[in-house]
Structure formats: C-alpha cells, structure tokens
C-alpha positions as CSV (number, residue, x, y, z in Angstrom):
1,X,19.6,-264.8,-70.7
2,X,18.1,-266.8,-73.6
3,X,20.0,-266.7,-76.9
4,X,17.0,-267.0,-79.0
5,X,13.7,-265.0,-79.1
6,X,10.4,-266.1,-78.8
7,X,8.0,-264.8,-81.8
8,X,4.9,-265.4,-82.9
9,X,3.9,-267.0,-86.3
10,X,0.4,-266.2,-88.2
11,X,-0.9,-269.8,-89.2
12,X,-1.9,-268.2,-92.1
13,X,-0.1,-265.8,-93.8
14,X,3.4,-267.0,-92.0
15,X,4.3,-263.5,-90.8
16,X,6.3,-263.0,-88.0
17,X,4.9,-260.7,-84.5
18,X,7.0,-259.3,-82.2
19,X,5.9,-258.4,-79.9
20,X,2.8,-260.3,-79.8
21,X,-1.0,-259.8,-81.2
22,X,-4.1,-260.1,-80.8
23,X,-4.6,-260.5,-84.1
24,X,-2.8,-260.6,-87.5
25,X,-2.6,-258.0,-90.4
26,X,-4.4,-260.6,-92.6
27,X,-7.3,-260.9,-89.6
28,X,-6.1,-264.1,-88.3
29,X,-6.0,-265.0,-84.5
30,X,-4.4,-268.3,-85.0
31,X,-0.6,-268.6,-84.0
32,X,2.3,-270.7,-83.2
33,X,5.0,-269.8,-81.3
34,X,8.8,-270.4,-82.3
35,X,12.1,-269.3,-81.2
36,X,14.5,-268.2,-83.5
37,X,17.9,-266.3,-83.8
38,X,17.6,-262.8,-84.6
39,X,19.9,-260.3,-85.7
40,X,20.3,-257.1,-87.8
41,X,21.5,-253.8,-88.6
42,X,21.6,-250.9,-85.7
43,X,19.7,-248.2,-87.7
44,X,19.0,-246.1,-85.2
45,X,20.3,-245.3,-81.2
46,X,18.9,-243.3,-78.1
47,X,20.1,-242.8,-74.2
48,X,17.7,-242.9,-72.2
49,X,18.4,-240.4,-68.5
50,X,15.2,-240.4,-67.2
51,X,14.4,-244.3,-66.4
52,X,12.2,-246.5,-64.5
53,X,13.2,-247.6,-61.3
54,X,15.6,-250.3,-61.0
55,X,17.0,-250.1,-64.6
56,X,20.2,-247.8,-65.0
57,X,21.1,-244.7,-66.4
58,X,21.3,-243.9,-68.8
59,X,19.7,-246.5,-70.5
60,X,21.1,-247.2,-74.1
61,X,18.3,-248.0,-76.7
62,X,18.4,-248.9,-80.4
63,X,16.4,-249.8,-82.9
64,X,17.3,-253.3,-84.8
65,X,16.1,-253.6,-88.7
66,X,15.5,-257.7,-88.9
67,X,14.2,-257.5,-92.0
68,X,10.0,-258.3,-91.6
69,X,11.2,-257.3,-87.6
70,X,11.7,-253.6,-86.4
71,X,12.3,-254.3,-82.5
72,X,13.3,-251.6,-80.0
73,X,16.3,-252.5,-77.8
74,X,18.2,-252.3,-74.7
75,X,21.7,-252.3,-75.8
76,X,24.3,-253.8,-73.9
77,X,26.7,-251.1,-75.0
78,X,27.2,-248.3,-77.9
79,X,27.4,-249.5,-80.6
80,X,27.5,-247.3,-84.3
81,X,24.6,-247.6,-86.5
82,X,25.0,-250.1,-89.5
83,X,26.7,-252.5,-86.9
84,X,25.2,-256.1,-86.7
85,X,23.5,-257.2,-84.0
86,X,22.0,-260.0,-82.0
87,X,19.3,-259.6,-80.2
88,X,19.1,-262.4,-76.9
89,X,15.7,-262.5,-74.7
90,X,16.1,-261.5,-71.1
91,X,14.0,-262.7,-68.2
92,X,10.7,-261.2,-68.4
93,X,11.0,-261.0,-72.0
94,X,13.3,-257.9,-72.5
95,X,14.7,-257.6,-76.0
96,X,19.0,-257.2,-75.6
97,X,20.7,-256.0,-78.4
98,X,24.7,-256.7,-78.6
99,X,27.0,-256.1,-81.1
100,X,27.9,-259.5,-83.4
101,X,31.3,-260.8,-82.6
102,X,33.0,-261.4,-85.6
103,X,34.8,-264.9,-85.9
104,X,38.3,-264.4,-87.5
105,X,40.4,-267.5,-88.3
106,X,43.6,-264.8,-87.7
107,X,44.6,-264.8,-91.5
C-alpha cells in the first residue's frame, strides 16, 4: 500500500482530478501527475452487502471531504463522520480511507 495518492494537476488552471480526466473543467487536456498526502473529514458512510467478487462483505464505504477533493472510499474500519482521515492508494489504485492516528506526547 502506497501512503500517498497519485492525482492529476491541470497545467493550467492548477486544479486537482481524482480520479483522472480526459479533460479539465477549464477545457484543458494538459496534465502533470503528482503524488501527495491526502486527508479529510468522513462526511458521509455506507456498507456495502452485496459486493463484487473477491472483496468482502460487507464492504465499508465513506465519502472523504479534501477540500477541492470529494473521493469515495473503502474504509479500513468504521469510523464516525467528522473523524479525520487518510486516504493511502492500494494496488490497482483503490482509494483506502483510515482513521488519522492522533500523536499525543502523554501530557
């Protein structure tokens, strides 16, 4: 698993695609491609019964507000909405979603 997420950057306007297009809002087909950290707030949660084969179930889905990003989700466990977090690239380019562990220095 991959810690950081491949997106796509509009040469220009600057926004941010994922997943990919063919073509920008602002009619651009020019890209680069970066990888960067994402995270952001669980806004919204689903489980999933009825699933492909090979993946369990259920299947726990969320949707992830990133600010300029809204990316669907497989969560690695439940999680409530208004929790934080990170999103990680699987093989194949699957978008994980797993809670943000908090560092505490025990004060």
């Amino acid at each position: 698993m991959v810690e950081v997420v491949r997106v796509q950057v509009c040469r220009r306007c600057g926004r941010i695609n994922l997943p990919f297009k063919y073509r920008c809002r602002c009619g651009s087909r020019e890209f680069d491609y970066i990888e960067m950290n994402i995270e952001g707030t669980l806004v919204a949660t689903t489980k999933i019964f009825v699933t492909p084969k090979g993946y369990p179930s259920p299947l726990l889905a969320g949707l992830v507000d990133a600010g300029d990003l809204k990316l669907l989700v497989r969560l690695e466990e439940e999680s409530p909405m208004g929790n934080v977090i990170e999103v990680v690239q699987a093989d194949g380019g699957v978008l994980i979603g797993r809670p943000k562990k908090l560092v505490t220095d025990g004060s």
